[in-house]
N, C-alpha and C positions, 0 to 999 in steps of 0.2 A: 620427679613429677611435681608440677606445682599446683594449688589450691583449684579448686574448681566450682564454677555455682551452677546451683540448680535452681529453675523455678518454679518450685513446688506451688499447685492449686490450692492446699489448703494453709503453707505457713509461707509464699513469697517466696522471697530471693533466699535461697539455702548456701553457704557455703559450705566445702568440705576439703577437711583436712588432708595434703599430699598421700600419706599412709593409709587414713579411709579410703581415698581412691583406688590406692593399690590394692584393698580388699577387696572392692567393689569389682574389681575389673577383673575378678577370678572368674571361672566356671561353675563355683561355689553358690557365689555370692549370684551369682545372674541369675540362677536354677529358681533365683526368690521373683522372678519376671515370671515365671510358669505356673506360680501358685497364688491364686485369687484370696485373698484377706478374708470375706465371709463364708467360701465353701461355693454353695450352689444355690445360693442368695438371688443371684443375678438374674436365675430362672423366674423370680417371682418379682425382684426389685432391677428390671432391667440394670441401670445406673451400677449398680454392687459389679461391677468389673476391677475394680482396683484391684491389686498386688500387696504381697507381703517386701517386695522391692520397694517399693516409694513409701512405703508403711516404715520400713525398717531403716530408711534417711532420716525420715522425720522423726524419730524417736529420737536416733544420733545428733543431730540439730538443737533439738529441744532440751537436752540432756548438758549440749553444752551452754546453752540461755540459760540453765538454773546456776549450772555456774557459775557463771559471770557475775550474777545475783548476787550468789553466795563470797564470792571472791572483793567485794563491797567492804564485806563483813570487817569491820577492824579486826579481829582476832585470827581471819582465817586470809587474808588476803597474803602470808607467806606461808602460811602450814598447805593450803593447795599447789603439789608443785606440777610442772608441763607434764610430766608422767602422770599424774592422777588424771589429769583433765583427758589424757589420750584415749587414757585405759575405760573410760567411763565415756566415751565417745563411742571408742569401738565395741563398748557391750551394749551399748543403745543399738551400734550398727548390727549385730553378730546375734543380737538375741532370739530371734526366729527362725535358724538357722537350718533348725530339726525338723522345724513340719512339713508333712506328708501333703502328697494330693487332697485337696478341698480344704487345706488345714487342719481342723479339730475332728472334722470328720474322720480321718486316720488315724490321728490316736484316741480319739474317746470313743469311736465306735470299732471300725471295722479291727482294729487289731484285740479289743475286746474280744470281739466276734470269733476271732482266731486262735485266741489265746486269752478264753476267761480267767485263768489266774496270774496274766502278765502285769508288771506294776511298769513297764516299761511307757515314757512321757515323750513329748517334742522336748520338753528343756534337754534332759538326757542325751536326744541327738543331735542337739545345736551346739553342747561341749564337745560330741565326736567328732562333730562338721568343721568345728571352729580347729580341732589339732590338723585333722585331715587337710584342712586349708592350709593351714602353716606349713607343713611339711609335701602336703606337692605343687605346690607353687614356690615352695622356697622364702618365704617371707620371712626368715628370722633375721637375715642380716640386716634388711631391711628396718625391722624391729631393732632391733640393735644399736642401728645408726642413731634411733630418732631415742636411746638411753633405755630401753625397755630393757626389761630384766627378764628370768624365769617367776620370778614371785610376780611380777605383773602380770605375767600370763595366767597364774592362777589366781590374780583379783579379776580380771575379768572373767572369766572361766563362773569365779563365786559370786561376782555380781550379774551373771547370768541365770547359774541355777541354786546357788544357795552354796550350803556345806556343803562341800565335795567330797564325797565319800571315798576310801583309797583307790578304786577299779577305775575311777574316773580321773585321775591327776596323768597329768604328760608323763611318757613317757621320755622325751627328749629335750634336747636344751636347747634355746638359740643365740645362745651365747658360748656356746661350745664348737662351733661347724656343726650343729648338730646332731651331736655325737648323743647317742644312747644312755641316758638315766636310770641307773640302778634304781628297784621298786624300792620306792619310800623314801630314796635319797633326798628329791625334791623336801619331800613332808619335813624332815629333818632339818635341811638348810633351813627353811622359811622358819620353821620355829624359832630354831637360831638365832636367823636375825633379827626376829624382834625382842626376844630375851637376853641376848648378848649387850643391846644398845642400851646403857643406860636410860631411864625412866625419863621423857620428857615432859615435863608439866604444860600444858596448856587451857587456858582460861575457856570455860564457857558460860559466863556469866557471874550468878556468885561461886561455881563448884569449881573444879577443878579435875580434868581427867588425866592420867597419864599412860605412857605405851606401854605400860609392865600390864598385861590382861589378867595379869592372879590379883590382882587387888585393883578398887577402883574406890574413890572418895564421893561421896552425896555433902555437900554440907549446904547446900542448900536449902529452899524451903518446898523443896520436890514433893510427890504422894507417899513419901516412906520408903525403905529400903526392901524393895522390893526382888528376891531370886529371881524372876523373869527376864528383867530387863540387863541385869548380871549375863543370866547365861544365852541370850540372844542371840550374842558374837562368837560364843565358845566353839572353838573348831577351827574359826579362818583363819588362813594361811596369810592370805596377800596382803592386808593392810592393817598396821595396830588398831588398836581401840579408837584412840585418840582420831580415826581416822574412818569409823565405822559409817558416818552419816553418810561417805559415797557411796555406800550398797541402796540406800533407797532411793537413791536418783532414777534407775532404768528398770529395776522390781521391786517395788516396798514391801517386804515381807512383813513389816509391822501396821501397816495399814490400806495397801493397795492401792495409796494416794502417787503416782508416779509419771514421767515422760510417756512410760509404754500407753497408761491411759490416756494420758493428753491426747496424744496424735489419733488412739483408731476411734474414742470418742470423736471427735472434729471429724477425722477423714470418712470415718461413716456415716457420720450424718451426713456430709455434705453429700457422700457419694446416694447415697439413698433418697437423698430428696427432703429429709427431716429437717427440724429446727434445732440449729446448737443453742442449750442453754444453758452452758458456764461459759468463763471465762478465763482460761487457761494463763492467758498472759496476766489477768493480773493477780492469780494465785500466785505465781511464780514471780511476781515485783514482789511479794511480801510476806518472803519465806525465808528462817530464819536457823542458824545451826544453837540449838541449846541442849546443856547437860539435862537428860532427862535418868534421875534415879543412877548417874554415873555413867551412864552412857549419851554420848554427842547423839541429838535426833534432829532430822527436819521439824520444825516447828513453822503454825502459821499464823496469820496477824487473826486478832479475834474477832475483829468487823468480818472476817472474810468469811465465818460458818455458814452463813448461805451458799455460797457460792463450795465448800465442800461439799453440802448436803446437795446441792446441783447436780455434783461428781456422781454420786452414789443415784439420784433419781433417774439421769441420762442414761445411769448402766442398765437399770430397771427398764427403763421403757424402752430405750436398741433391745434389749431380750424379750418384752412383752410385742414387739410391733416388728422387729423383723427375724433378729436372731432363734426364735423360737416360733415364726410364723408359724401356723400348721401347716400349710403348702411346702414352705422352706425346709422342713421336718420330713413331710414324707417322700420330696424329693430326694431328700437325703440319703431315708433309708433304703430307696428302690437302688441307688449310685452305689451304697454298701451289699446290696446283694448282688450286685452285676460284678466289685469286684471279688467278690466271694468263690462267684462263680468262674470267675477269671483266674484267681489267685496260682492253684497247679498249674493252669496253662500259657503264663506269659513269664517268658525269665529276662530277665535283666542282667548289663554286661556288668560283670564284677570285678574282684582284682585277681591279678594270675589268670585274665579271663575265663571265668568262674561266671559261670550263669545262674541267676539267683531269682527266687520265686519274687514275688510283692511285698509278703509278708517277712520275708528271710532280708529283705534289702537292710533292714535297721539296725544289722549289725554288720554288714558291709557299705561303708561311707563312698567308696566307689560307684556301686548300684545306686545307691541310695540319691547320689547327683544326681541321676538318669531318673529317678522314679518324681514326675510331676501331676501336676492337672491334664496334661498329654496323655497320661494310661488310660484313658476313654477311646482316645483317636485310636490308641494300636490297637483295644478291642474292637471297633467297631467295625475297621477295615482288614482284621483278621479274617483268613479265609479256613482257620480252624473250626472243623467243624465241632468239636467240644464247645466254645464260645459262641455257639448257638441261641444257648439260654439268655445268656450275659446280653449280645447284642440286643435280643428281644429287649429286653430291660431299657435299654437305653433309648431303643426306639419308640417306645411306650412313652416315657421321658417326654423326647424330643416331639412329639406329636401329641403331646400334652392328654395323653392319656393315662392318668394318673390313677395311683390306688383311691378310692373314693372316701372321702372323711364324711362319718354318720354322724357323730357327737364328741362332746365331751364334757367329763364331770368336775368337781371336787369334793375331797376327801374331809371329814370335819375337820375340823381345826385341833391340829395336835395328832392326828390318826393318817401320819404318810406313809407314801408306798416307796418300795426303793423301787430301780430299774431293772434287779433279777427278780421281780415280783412279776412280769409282762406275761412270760408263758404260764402262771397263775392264772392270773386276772383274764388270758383268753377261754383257757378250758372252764373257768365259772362264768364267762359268756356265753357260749356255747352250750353248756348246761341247763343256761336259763331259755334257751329257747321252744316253743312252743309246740311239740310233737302236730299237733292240728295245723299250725302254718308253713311248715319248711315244706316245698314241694323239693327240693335238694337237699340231700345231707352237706354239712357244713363240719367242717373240722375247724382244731384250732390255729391251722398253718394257713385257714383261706381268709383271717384276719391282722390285722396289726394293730397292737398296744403299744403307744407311747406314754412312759411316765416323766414331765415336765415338772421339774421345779424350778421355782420363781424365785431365787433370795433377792432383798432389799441389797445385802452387801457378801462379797466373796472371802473379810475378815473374820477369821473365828472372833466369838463374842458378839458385843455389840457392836454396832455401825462405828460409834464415835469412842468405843472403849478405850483406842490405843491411836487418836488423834489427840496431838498437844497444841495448845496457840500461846502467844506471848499478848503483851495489852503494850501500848506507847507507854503505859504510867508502870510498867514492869518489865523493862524490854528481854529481859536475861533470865525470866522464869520461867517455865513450861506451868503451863495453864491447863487444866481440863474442864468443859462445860458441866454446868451442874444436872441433876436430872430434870428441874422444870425446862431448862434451856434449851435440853435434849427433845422430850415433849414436845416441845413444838415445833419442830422439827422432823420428825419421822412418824412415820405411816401407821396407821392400827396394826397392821398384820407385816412381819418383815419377810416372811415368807409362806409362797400358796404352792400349790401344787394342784395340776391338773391332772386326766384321766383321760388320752383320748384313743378313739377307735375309727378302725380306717378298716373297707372292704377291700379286697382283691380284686373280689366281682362290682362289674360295673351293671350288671342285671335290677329294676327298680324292687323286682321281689322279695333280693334277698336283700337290698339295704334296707327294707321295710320291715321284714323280720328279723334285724339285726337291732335297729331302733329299737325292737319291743323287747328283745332280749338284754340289752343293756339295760334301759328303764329298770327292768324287774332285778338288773344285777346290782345297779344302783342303792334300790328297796334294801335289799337284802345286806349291802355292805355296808352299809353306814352313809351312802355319800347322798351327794346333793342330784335330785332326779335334772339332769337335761333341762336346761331355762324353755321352757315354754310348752315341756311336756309332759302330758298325763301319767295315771300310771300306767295302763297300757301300753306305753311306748308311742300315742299319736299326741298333734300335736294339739294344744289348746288355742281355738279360733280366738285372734284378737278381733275385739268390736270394733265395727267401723263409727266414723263421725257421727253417719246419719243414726244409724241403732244406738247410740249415747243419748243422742237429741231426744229420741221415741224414748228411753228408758226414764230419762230426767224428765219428761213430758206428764207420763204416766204416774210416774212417784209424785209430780208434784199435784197432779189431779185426786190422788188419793189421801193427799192429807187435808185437802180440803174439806170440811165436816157443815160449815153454816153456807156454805156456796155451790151452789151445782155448776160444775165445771163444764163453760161451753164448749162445743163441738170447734179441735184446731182445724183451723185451714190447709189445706195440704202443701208444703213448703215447695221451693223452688225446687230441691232436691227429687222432693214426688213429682211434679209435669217431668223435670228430663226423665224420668223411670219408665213415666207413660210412652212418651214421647220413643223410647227403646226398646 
């Protein structure tokens, strides 16, 4: 198969490598055409139709633009060999591999819902999708041909989801026909091989790092020898030390600065209709590999701190303006009850044809191809009469008769709520409500609590704690901004959290007495009362132009003490009054 272009609407002419192709061209890989990039966005932000398909090219693209960068590099332009560059291609390609219908909505909600003490993620099933795909489509020979190893399968594997824990490493080889891997055997070879090969020194500047991971040199003028950044790498398999700076190309676990952001930053704004406001390309002209603390990191040029602080603002406000719309939220949740309600009654074909609930698919990768954005359509057109409920829902939905949103609060500064606090925070709603006013009893299942938080940045610590830059007049240091530099740069608050409440009932009664009963729950919990309303729960009349005019009219009549204020003329504002 030979190279092939795309032309992608937000990065232009894409090429892709023969081997992407052949991933691309699975049933795996397509299953990412069925799954919408924001969820159920598009209900509220028309445009928001994109895919986790053309999402998951462009990562793979851009992943290989930073290389090329980096390949520049005097020091690394032979240490990157065709296999790095592949392996870091195809985890650009292969990274979203795992998500459910609506995306995030299936693992941060509904499978919660099913399973409150599940720790189960999409990365988790984007490593089972990714062997799954290997093995029935047959792509190892393939693999193979193009110098791929087994330990390449588990760098990308790890620069998809991290340390890979033993349940998650291949079972099998593709350098064997095939053939079945004894548990652990993998884990064993790879160690091996990087502790068998003598230590090779390679320069990052003034340090020195080498592939032996039980020791590493600082001699630099780095922040000090710091344990962290020692045990960062501790665990992977696929790629020595020496060679760690490929894991933050397609997930920076050290800063969240990465391709994956590049592309759904740009592609959402544009799909949405917003304004991009960094510049991707030219973070990526002027990024740099330096020893930081003994380990190789991305580093970036130190003019460019506006444009990270960009990175981190643009995430802020995709979540404050669409991803966290309230519209887009309660849509959400109404999509997570319908399939709640669907869950027992719709199976999916599995392997051994094995019929598998919605919930049960995540650990059948057979099912699990089958389960998309589509499981709406097989409810809606079931003629099950169990999915009675479900359908309601959706028709509700779709005729835009929505849960109704009354308000919402915040919590003081420092006093957050988590997200199993909801059925809390409804029954002391509830509570607060007015025996005198409810002509209905109201329970806590006839309301919905969402609790929204807002972070500045998704890095533990600070925003720019564990961003490094280099200067032209030091090019081989890892630099970090001092605190006034930081200052001015980031926000008062790096993180809000809101409170909001949504009626079932669309009745004006009961949103009336729902208003008054938050108000007063507000009062009593510490938070901020509803912008614009009393304590009662109604709302405070804003003055109009003209009632300003009268007010400043009179105040100024009053302070007059040596002048008797003439009688005003009645303004133009007063004839049209007459006049209506």
């Amino acid at each position: 198969m030979s190279e092939a272009v795309f032309n992608d609407p937000v990065h232009g002419h894409i090429h892709v490598d023969p081997l992407c192709m052949a991933i691309i061209n699975t049933p795996q890989f397509q299953r990412l055409r069925r799954l919408k990039q924001l969820g159920a966005t598009n209900f509220v932000f028309p445009g928001a139709t994109h895919t986790r398909f053309e999402h998951s090219v462009g990562v793979s693209w851009l992943a290989g633009e930073l290389l090329d960068v980096l390949k520049q590099q005097e020091n690394l332009k032979d240490l990157i060999s065709e296999q790095d560059e592949l392996c870091v291609k195809i985890a650009g390609l292969c990274h979203d591999l795992g998500h459910g219908p609506f995306s995030h909505l299936f693992d941060g909600w509904f499978m919660k819902e099913v399973n409150p003490g599940s720790t189960w993620t999409h990365e988790e099933a984007s490593v089972e999708m990714f062997k799954h795909m290997i093995q029935a489509n047959n792509l190892g020979p393939a693999m193979a041909a193009r110098g791929l190893t087994d330990r390449d399968i588990i760098f990308i594997l790890e620069a998809i989801y991290g340390r890979l824990p033993d349940h998650l490493l291949p079972t099998f080889s593709i350098t064997h026909d095939g053939a079945p891997v004894l548990d652990g055997e993998l884990s064993v070879v790879s160690q091996s091989s990087t502790t068998d090969t003598p230590p090779v020194a390679v320069s990052f500047g003034n340090n020195t790092t080498t592939t032996d991971t039980s020791r590493t040199s600082s001699d630099g003028d780095g922040d000090g020898d710091q344990p962290g950044e020692h045990m960062r790498y501790e665990g992977y398999r696929g790629r020595p030390l020496e060679k760690c700076f490929l894991y933050e190309i397609v997930g920076n676990k050290r800063n969240s600065i990465d391709c994956d952001k590049f592309d759904y930053f740009c592609r959402d704004e544009h799909q949405l209709g917003l304004h991009v406001s960094f510049d991707y390309r030219r973070l990526i002209r002027f990024v740099r590999v330096i020893d930081v603390q003994g380990v190789p990191a991305l580093c970036f040029r130190d003019k460019e701190k506006s444009t990270i602080y960009d990175i981190f603002h643009t995430r802020n406000s995709l979540h404050r303006r669409a991803y966290q719309h309230k519209t887009c939220n309660i849509i959400e949740h109404m999509i997570v009850e319908a399939l709640l309600q669907a869950n027992d009654h719709i199976r999916l074909p599995g392997t051994g044809g094995r019929r598998v609930r919605i919930s049960d698919a995540i650990h059948d990768m057979e099912a699990y191809t089958h389960l998309t954005d589509d499981i709406l359509v097989l409810i809606e057109f079931s003629e099950k009469p169990e999915l009675r409920k479900a359908q309601e829902l959706l028709q509700r939905i779709y005729s835009r008769k929505l849960y109704k949103f009354i308000d919402q609060t915040q919590p003081q500064e420092g006093a957050f709520f988590k997200p199993a606090d909801c059925h809390r925070i409804a029954e002391g709603i509830i509570a607060c409500i007015d025996p005198t006013e409810a002509q209905v009893k109201l329970a806590p299942d006839d309301i919905v609590i969402h609790v929204v938080t807002l972070a500045f940045s998704q890095a533990d610590g600070g925003v720019l704690e564990h961003v490094y830059f280099w200067s032209k007049h030091v090019p081989n240091r890892p630099l970090k901004l001092r605190q006034p530099e930081i200052g001015q740069l980031l926000p008062a608050r790096m993180k809000d959290q809101y409170i909001r409440l949504y009626s079932k009932s669309d009745d004006a009664h009961v949103k009336v007495v729902l208003a008054n009963a938050f108000s007063r729950w507000c009062q009593t919990n510490g938070c901020l009362l509803p912008l614009g309303r009393t304590t009662d729960g109604s709302f405070t009349p804003l003055p109009s132009p003209k009632s300003k005019r009268r007010a400043e009219a009179k105040r100024g009549a009053q302070g007059r003490t040596e002048v008797q204020p003439r009688k005003l003329a009645p303004s133009d504002d007063d004839h049209d009054d007459c006049h209506q």
